[in-house]
VMD Tcl script that draws the C-alpha trace (Angstrom):
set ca {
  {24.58 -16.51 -16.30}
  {21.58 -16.38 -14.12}
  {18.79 -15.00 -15.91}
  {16.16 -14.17 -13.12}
  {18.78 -10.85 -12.51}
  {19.06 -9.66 -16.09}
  {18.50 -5.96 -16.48}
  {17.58 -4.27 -19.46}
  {18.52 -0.45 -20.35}
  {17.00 1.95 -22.82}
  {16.87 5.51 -23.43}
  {13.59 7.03 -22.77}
  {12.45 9.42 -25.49}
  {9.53 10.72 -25.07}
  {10.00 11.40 -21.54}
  {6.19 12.34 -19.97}
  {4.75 10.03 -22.30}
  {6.62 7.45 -20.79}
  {6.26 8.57 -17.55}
  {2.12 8.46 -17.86}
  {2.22 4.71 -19.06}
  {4.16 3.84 -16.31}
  {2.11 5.15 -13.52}
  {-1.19 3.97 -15.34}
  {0.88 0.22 -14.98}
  {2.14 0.97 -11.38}
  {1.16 -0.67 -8.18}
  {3.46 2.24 -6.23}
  {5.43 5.09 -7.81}
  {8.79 6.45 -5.63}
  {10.24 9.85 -7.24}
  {13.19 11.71 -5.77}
  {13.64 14.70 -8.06}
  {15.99 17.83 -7.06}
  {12.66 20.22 -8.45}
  {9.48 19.39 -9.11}
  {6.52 21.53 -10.82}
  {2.79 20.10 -11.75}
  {2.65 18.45 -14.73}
  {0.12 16.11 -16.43}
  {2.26 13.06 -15.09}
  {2.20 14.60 -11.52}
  {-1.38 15.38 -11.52}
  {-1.74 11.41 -12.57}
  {-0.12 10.75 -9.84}
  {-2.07 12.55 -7.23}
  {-5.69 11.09 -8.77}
  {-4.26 7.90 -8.86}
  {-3.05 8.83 -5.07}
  {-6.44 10.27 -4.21}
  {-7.96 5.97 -4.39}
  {-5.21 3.97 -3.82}
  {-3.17 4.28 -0.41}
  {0.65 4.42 -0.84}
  {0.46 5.03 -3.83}
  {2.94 8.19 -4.31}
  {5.71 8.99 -2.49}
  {8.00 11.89 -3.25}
  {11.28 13.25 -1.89}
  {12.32 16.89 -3.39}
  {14.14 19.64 -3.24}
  {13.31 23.39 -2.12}
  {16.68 25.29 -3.07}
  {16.54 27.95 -5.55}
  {13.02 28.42 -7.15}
  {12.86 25.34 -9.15}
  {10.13 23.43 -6.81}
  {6.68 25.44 -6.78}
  {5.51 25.42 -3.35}
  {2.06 24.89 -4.69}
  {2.68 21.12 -4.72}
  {3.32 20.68 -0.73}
  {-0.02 22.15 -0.05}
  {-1.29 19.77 -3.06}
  {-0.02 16.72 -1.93}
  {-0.41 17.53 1.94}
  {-4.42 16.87 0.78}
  {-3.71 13.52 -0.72}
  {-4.24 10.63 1.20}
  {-2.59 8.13 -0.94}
  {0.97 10.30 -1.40}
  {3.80 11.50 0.79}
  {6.11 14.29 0.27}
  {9.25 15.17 2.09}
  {12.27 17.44 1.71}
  {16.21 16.03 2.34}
  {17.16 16.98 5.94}
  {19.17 19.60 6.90}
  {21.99 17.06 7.68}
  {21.82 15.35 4.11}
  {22.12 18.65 2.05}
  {24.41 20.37 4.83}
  {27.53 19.95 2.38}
  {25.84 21.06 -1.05}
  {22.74 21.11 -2.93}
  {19.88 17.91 -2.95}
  {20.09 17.37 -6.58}
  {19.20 13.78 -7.59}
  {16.75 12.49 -10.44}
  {15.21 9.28 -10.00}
  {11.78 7.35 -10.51}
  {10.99 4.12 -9.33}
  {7.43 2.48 -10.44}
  {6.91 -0.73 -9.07}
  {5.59 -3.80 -10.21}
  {4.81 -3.04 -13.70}
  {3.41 -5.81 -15.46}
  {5.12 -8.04 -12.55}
  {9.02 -6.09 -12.37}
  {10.15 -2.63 -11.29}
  {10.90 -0.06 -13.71}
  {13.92 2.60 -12.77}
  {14.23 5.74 -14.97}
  {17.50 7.85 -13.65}
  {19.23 10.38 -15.43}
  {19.36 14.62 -15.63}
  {15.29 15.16 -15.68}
  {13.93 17.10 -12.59}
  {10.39 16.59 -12.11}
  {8.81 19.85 -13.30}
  {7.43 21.11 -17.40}
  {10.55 22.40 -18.32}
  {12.35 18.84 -17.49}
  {9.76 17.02 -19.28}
  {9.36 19.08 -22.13}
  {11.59 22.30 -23.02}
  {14.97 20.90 -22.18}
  {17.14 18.49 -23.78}
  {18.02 15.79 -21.21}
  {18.92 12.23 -20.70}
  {16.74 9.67 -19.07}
  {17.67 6.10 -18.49}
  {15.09 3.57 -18.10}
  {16.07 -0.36 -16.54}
  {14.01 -2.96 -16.00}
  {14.29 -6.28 -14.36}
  {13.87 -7.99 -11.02}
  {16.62 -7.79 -9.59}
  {15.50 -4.41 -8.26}
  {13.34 -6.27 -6.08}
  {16.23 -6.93 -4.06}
  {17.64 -3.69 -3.95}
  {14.72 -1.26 -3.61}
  {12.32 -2.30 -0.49}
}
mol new
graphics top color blue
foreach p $ca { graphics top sphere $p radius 0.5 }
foreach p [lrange $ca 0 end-1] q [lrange $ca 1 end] { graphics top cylinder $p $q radius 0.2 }
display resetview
């Protein structure tokens, strides 16, 4: 067994609390969420954004009214962040609904957290959801 690729799984708990150690470890942060809605984690991310370049970059969703438009014009201000919306083509079929967060090279690996929790207060903190968080570096070979 090759050790440099293990990969360790746990179930995140306290999901913004995680969230905000993460970024505050995190040399970039990659979040596609199906909805998104400020939060204390995403107004980390956008100071953090705000000095370091490339720092955030975020692909979400606009169907329905789960994403509040306030964050485009947010983020649109924010040197160090990106923000796009699936194409046309890509959601042509059915809705955008993914969930997944990517903060890389925390304390020297990439951290994944995937799993039913859209970006926004209620995913963080009135549902009940299910968030996966892996480590290792073997990400390193599958995330550029």
């Amino acid at each position: 067994m090759n050790t440099g690729n293990k990969v360790e799984l746990s179930v995140v708990q306290d999901e913004e609390k995680r969230i905000l150690e993460l970024i505050s470890g995190a040399k970039r942060v990659d979040i596609v969420s199906a909805w998104v809605t400020p939060t204390e984690s995403f107004w980390k991310l956008v100071k953090r954004a705000e000095r370091e370049d490339n720092f955030f970059n975020l692909l979400v969703g606009t169907s329905s009214d789960g994403t509040d438009p306030q964050i485009f014009t947010i983020l649109e201000k924010v040197p160090g962040a990106s923000c796009k919306v699936p194409s046309q083509e890509l959601i042509k079929s059915g809705s955008f609904h993914p969930k997944l967060y990517i903060f890389h090279g925390v304390k020297g690996q990439d951290i994944v957290l995937i799993g039913s929790m859209n970006f926004t207060n209620s995913g963080l903190h009135k549902n009940k959801e299910l968030l996966i968080e892996l480590r290792g570096n073997i990400f390193r070979k599958m995330v550029p």
